[in-house]
C-alpha positions as CSV (number, residue, x, y, z in Angstrom):
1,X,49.3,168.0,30.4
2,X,53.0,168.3,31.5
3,X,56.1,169.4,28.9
4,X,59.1,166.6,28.6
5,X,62.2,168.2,30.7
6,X,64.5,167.3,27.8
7,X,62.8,169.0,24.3
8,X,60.0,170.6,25.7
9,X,57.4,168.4,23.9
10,X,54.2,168.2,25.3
11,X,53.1,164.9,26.9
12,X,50.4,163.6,28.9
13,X,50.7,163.0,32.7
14,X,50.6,159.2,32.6
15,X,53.3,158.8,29.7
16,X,56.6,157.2,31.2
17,X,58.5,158.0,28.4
18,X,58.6,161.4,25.9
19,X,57.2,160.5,22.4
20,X,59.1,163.0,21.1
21,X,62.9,162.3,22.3
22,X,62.1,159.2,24.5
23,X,63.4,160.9,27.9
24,X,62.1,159.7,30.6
25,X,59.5,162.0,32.4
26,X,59.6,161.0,35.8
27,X,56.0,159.0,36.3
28,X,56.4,155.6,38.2
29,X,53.7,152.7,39.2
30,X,55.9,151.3,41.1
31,X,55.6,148.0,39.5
32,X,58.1,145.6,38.3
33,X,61.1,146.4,39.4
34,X,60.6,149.7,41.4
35,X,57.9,147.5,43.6
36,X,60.9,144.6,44.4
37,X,63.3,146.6,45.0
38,X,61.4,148.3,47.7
39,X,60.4,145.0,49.0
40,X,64.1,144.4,49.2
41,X,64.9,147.4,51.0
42,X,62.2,146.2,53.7
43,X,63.4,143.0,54.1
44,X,67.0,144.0,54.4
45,X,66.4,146.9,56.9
46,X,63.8,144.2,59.1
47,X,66.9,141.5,58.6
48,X,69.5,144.6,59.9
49,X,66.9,145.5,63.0
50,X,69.7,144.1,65.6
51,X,69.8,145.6,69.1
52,X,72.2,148.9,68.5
53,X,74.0,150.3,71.7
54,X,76.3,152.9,70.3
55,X,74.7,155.3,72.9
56,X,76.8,153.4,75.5
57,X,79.9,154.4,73.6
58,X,82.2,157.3,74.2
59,X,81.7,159.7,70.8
60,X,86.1,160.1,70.9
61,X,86.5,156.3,71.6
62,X,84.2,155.7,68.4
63,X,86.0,158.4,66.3
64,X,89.9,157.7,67.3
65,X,88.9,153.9,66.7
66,X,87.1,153.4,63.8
67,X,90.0,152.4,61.2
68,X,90.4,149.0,63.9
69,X,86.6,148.5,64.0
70,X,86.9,148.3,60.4
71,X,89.7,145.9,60.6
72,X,87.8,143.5,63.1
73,X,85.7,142.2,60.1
74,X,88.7,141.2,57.5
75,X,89.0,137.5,59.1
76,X,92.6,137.1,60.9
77,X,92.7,141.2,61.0
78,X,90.8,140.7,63.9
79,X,94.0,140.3,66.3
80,X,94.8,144.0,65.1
81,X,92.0,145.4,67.2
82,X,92.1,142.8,70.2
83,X,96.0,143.3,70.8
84,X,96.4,147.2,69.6
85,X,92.9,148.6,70.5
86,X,92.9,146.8,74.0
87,X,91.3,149.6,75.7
88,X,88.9,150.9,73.3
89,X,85.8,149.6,73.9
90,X,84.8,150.4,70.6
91,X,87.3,148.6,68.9
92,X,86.8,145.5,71.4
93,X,83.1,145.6,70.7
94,X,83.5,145.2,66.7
95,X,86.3,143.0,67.5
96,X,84.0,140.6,69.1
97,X,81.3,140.7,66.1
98,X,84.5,140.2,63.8
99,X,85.5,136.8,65.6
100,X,82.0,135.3,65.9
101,X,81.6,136.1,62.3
102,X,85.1,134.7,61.4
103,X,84.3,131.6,63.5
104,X,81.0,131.6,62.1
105,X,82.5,131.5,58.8
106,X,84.9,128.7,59.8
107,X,82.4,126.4,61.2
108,X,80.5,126.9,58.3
109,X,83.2,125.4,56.3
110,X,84.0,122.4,57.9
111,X,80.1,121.7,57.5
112,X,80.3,122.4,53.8
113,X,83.3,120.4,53.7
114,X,81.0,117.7,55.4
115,X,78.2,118.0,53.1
116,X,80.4,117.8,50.1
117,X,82.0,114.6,50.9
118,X,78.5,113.5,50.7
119,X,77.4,115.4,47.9
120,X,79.1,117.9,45.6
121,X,76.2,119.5,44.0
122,X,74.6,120.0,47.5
123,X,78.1,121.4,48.7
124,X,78.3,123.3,46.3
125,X,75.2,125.2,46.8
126,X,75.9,125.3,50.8
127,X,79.0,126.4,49.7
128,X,78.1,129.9,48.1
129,X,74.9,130.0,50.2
130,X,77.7,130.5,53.0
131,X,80.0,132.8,51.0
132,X,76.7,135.1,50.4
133,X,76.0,134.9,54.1
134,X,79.4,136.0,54.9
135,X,80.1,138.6,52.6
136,X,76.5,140.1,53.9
137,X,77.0,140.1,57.3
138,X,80.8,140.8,56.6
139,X,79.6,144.2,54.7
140,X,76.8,144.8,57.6
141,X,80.1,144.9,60.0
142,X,81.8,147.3,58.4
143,X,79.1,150.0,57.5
144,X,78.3,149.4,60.8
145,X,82.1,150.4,62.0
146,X,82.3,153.2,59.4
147,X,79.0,154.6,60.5
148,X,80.2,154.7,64.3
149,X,77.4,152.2,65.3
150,X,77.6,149.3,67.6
151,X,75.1,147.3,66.1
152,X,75.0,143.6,66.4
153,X,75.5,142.0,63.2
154,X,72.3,139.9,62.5
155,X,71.7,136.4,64.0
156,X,75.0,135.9,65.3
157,X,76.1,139.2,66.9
158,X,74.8,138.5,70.1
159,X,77.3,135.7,70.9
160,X,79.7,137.2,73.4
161,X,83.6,135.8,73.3
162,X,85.3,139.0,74.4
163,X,85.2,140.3,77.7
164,X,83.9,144.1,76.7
165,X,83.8,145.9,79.4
């Protein structure tokens, strides 16, 4: 027998809830939607598994450059770090996964607007299915940047365009 941290009540040691005040106590199967989310968490940390090479990095470059990192991932903002943060290999690095993903992103859209003009339920679909893919691998990017990581964004971060060394 446990007591409910709320009143005090006494309750058994597989009750969820509190009969008493209806706290919750704390005691989990993990079913439902405990056991999904941790799936989730799986999946997304097996999906993020890209090669990571901040060891190669200099710990100031990382920390004087980080804002620009940051900036390589907000579509045109990408200039900011290629023209000002020339010489920060940092900066050039999350530059580069900043352009593939903005050229991944617009390369993606003329093939949406391709599959719409055949279909518009079917571009419609692609169309957020592309928007989701984005905004993930846009937000992967940037945690990434903010962490002080250079970590290849997944699928498409090892395409090379910029010369970093």
């Amino acid at each position: 027998m446990a007591f409910c941290r709320n009143c005090g009540a006494e309750v058994n040691d597989d009750v969820k809830f509190c009969p008493s005040c209806g706290a919750a106590t704390g005691v989990s199967d993990k079913s439902g939607f405990d056991k999904k989310a941790e799936e989730f968490q799986k999946k997304a940390a097996e999906l993020n598994n890209t090669e990571d090479t901040t060891a190669d990095f200099d710990p100031d470059d990382i920390a004087k450059n980080k804002v620009y990192a940051v900036l390589a991932y907000f579509t045109i903002l990408v200039l900011i770090p290629i023209f000002i943060a020339k010489d920060s290999k940092y900066a050039r690095y999350h530059a580069n996964q900043g352009l593939v993903l903005l050229l991944f992103e617009i390369v993606g859209s003329i093939l949406v607007g391709i599959i719409a003009a055949i279909s518009s339920t079917l571009g419609s679909v692609c169309s957020g299915l592309l928007g989701l893919v984005t905004f993930v691998l846009l937000v992967i990017g940037i945690i990434n940047a903010v962490d002080g990581r250079a970590k290849e964004l997944p699928v498409i971060g090892n395409i090379r365009i910029l010369n970093l060394d």
